[in-house]
PDB file with one MODEL, atoms N, CA, C and O in Angstrom:
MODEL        1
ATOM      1  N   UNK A   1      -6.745 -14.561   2.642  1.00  0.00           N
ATOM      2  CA  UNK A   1      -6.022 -13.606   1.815  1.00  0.00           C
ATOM      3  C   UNK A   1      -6.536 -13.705   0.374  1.00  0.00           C
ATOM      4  O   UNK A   1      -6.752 -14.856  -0.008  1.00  0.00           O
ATOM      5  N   UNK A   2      -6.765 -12.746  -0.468  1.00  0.00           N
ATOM      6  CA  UNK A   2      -6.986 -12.438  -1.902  1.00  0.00           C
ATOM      7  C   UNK A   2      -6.071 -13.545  -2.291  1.00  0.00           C
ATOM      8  O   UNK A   2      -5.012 -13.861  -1.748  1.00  0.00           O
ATOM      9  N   UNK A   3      -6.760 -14.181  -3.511  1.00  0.00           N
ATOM     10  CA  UNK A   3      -6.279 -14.884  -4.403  1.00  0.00           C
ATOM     11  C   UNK A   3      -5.505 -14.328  -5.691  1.00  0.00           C
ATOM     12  O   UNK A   3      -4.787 -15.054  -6.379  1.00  0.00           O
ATOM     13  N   UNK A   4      -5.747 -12.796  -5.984  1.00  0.00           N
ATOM     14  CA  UNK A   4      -4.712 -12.135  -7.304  1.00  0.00           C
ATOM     15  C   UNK A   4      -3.817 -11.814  -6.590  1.00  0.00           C
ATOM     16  O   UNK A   4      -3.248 -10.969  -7.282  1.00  0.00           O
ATOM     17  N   UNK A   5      -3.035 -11.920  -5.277  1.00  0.00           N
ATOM     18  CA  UNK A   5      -2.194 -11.408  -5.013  1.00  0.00           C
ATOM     19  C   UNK A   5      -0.522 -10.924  -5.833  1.00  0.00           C
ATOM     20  O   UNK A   5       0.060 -11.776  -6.503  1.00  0.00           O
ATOM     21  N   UNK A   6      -0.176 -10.110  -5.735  1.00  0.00           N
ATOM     22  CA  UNK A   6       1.051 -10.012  -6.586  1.00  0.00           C
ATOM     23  C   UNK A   6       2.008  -9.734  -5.607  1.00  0.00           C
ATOM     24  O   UNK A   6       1.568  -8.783  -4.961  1.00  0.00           O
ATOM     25  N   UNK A   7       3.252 -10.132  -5.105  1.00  0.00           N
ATOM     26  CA  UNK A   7       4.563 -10.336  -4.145  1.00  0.00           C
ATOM     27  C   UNK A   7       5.053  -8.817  -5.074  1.00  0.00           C
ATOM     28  O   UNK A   7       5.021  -8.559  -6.277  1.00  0.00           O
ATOM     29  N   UNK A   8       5.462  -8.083  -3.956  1.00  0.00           N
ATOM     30  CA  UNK A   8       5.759  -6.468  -4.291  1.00  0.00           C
ATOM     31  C   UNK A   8       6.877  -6.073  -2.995  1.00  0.00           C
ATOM     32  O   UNK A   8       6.651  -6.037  -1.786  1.00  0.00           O
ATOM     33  N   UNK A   9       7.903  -5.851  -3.597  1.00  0.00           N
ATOM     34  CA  UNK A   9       9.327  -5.576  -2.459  1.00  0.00           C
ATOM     35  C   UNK A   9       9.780  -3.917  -2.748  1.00  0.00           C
ATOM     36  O   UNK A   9      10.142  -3.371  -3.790  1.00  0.00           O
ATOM     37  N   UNK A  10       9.644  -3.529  -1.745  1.00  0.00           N
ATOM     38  CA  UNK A  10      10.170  -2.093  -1.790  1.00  0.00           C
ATOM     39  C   UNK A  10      11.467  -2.126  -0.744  1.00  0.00           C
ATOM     40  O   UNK A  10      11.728  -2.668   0.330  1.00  0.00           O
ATOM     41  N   UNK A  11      12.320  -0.969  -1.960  1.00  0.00           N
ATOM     42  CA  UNK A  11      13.534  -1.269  -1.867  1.00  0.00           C
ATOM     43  C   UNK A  11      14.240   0.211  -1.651  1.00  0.00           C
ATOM     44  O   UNK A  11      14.047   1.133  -2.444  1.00  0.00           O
ATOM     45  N   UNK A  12      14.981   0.313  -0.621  1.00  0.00           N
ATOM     46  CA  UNK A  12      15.260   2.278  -0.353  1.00  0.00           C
ATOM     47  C   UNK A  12      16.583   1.883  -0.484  1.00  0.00           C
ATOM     48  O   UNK A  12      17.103   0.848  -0.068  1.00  0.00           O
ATOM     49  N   UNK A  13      17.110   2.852  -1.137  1.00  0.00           N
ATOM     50  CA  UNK A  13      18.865   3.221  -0.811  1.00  0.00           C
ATOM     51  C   UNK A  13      19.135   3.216   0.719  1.00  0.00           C
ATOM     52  O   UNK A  13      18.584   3.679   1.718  1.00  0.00           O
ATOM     53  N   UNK A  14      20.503   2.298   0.372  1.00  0.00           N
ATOM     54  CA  UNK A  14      21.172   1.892   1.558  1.00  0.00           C
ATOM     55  C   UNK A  14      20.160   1.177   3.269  1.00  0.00           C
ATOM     56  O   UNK A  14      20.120   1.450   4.469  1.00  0.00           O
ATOM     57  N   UNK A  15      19.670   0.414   2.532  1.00  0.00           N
ATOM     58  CA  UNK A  15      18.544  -0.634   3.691  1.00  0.00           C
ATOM     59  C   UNK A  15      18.285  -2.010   3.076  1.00  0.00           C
ATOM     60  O   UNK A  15      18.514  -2.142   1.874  1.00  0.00           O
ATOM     61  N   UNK A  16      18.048  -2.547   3.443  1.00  0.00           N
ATOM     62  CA  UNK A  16      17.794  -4.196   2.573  1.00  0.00           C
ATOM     63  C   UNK A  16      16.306  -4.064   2.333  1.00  0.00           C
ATOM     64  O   UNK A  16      15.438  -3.443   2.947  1.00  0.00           O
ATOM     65  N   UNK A  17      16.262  -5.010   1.011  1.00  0.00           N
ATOM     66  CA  UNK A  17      14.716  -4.816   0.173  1.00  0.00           C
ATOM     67  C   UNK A  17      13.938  -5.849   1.429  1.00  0.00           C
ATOM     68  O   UNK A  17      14.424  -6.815   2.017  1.00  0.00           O
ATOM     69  N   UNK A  18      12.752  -5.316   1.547  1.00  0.00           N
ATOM     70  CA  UNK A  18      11.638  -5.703   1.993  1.00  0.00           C
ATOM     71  C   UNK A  18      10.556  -6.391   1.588  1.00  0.00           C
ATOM     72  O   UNK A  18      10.401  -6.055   0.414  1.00  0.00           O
ATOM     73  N   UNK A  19       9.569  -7.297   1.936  1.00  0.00           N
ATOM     74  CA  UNK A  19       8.576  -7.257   1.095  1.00  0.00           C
ATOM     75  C   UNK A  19       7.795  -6.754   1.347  1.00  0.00           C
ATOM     76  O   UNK A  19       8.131  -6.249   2.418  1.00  0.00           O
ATOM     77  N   UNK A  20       6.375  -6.307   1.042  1.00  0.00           N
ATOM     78  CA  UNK A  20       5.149  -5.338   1.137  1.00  0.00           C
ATOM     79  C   UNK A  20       4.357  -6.331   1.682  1.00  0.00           C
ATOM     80  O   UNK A  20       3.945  -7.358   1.141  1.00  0.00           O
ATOM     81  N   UNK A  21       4.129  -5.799   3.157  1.00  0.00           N
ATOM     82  CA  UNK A  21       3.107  -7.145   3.823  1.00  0.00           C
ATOM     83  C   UNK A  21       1.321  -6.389   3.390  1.00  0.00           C
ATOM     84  O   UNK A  21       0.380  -6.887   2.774  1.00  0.00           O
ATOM     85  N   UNK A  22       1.459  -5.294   3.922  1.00  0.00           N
ATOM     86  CA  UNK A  22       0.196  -4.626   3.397  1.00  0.00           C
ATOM     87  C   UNK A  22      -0.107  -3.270   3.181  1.00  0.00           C
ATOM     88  O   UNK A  22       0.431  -2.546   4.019  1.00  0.00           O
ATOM     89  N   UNK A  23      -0.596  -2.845   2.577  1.00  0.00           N
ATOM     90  CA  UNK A  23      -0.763  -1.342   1.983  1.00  0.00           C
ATOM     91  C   UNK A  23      -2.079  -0.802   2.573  1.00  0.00           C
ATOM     92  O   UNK A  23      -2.992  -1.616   2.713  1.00  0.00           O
ATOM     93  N   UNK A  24      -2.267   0.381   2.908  1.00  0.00           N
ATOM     94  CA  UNK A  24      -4.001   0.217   3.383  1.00  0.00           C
ATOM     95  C   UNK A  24      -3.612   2.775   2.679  1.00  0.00           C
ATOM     96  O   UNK A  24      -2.745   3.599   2.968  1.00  0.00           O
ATOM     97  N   UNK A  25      -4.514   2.796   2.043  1.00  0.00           N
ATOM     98  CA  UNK A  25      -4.691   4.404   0.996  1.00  0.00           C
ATOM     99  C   UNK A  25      -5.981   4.542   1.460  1.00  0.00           C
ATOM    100  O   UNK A  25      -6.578   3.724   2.161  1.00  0.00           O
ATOM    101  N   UNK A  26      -6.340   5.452   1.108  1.00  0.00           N
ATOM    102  CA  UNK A  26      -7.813   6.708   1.325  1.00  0.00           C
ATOM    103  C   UNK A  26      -7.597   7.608   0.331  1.00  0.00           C
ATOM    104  O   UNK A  26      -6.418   7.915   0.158  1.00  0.00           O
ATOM    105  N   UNK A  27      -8.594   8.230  -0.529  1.00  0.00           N
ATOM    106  CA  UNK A  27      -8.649   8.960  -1.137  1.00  0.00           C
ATOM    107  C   UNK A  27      -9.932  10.394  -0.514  1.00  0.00           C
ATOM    108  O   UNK A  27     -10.821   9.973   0.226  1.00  0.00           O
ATOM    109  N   UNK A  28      -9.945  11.475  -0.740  1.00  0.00           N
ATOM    110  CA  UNK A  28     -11.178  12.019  -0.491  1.00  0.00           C
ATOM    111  C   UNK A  28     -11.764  13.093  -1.572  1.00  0.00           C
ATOM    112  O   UNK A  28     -10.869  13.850  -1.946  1.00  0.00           O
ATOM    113  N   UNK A  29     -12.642  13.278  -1.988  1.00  0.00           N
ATOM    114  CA  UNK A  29     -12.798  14.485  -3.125  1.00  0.00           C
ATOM    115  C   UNK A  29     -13.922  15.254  -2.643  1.00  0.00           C
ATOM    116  O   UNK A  29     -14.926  14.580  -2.416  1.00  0.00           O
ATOM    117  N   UNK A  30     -14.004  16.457  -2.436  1.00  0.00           N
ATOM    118  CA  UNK A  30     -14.783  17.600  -1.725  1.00  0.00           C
ATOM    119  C   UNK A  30     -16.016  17.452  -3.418  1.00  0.00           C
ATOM    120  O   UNK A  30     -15.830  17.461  -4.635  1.00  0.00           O
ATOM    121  N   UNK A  31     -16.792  17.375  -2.811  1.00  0.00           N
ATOM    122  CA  UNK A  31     -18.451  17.647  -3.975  1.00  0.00           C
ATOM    123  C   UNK A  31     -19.216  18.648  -3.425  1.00  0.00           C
ATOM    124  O   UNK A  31     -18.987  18.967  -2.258  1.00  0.00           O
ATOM    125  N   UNK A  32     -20.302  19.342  -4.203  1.00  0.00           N
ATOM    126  CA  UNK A  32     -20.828  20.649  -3.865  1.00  0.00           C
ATOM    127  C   UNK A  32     -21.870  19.619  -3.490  1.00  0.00           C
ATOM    128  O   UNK A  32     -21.642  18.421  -3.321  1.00  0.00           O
ATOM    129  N   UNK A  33     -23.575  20.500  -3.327  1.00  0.00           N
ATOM    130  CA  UNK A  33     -24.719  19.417  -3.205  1.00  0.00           C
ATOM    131  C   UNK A  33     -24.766  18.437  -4.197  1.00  0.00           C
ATOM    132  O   UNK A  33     -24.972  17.256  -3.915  1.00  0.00           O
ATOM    133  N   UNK A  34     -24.540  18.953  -5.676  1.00  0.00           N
ATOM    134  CA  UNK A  34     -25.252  18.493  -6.495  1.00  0.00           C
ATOM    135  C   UNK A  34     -24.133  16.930  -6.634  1.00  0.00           C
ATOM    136  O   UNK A  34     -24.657  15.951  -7.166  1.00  0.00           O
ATOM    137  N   UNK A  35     -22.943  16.826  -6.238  1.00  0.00           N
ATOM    138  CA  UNK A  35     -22.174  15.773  -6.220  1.00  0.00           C
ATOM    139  C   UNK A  35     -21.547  15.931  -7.614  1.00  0.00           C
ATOM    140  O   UNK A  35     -21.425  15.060  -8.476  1.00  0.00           O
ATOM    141  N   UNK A  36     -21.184  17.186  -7.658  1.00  0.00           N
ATOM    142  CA  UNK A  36     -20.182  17.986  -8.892  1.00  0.00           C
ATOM    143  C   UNK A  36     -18.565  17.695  -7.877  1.00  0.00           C
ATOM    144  O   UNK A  36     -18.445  17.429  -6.681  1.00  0.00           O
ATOM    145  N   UNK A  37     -18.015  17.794  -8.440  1.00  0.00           N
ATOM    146  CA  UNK A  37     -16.056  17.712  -8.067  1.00  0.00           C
ATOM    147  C   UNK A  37     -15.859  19.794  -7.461  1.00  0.00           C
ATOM    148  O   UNK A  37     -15.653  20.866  -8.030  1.00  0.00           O
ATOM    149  N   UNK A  38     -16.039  19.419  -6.364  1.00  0.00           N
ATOM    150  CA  UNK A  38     -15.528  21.031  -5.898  1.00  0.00           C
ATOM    151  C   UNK A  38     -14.064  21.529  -5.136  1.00  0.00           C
ATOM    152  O   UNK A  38     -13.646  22.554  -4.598  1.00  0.00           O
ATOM    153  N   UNK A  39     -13.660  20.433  -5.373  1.00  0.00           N
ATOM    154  CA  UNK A  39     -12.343  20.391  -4.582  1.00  0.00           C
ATOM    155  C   UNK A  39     -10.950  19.240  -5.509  1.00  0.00           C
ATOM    156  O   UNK A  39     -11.087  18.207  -6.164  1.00  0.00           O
ATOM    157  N   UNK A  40      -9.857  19.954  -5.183  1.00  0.00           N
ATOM    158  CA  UNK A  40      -9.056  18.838  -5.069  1.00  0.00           C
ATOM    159  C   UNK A  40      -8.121  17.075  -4.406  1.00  0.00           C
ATOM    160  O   UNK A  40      -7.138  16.971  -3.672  1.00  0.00           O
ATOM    161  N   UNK A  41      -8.740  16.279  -4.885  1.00  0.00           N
ATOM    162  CA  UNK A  41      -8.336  15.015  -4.459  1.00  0.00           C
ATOM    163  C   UNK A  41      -7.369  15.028  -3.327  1.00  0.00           C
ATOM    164  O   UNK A  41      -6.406  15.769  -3.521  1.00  0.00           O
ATOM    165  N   UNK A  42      -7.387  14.420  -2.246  1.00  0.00           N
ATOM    166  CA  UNK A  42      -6.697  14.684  -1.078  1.00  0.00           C
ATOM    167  C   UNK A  42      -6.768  12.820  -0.427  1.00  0.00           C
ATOM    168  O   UNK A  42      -7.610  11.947  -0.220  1.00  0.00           O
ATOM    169  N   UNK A  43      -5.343  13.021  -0.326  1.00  0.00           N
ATOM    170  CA  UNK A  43      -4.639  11.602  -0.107  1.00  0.00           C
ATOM    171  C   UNK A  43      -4.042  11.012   1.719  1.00  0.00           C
ATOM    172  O   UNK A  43      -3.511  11.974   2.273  1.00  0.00           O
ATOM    173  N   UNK A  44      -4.043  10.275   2.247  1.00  0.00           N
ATOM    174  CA  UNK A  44      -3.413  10.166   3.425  1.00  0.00           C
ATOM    175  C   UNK A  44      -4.367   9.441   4.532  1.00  0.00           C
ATOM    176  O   UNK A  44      -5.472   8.963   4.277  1.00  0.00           O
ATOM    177  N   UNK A  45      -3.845   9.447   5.583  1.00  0.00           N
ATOM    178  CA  UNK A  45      -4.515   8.922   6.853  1.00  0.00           C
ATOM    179  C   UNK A  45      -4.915   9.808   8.017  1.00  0.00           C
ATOM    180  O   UNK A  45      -4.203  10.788   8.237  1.00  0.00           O
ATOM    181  N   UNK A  46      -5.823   9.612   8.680  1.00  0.00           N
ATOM    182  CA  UNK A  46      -5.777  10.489   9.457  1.00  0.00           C
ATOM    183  C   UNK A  46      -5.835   9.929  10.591  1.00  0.00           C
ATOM    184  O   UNK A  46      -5.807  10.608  11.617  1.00  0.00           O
TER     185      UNK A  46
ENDMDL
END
């Protein structure tokens, strides 16, 4: 396991706080050829 780790508890109305075992994000950004930004940033899993 990473050594900077930081202990992070997420906490919802009306449920008991949790801790954050692991997080796993994707980002994607559409580029033309030239590797210009042709699109908007798009988030999630598939």
């Amino acid at each position: 396991m990473a050594e900077n780790v930081t202990p992070v508890t997420l906490e919802v109305k009306d449920f008991a706080a949790r801790e954050v075992l692991l997080v796993d994000y994707k980002f994607n950004q559409a580029t033309d050829r030239e590797g210009q930004i042709s699109g908007i940033p798009r988030g999630g899993r598939r």
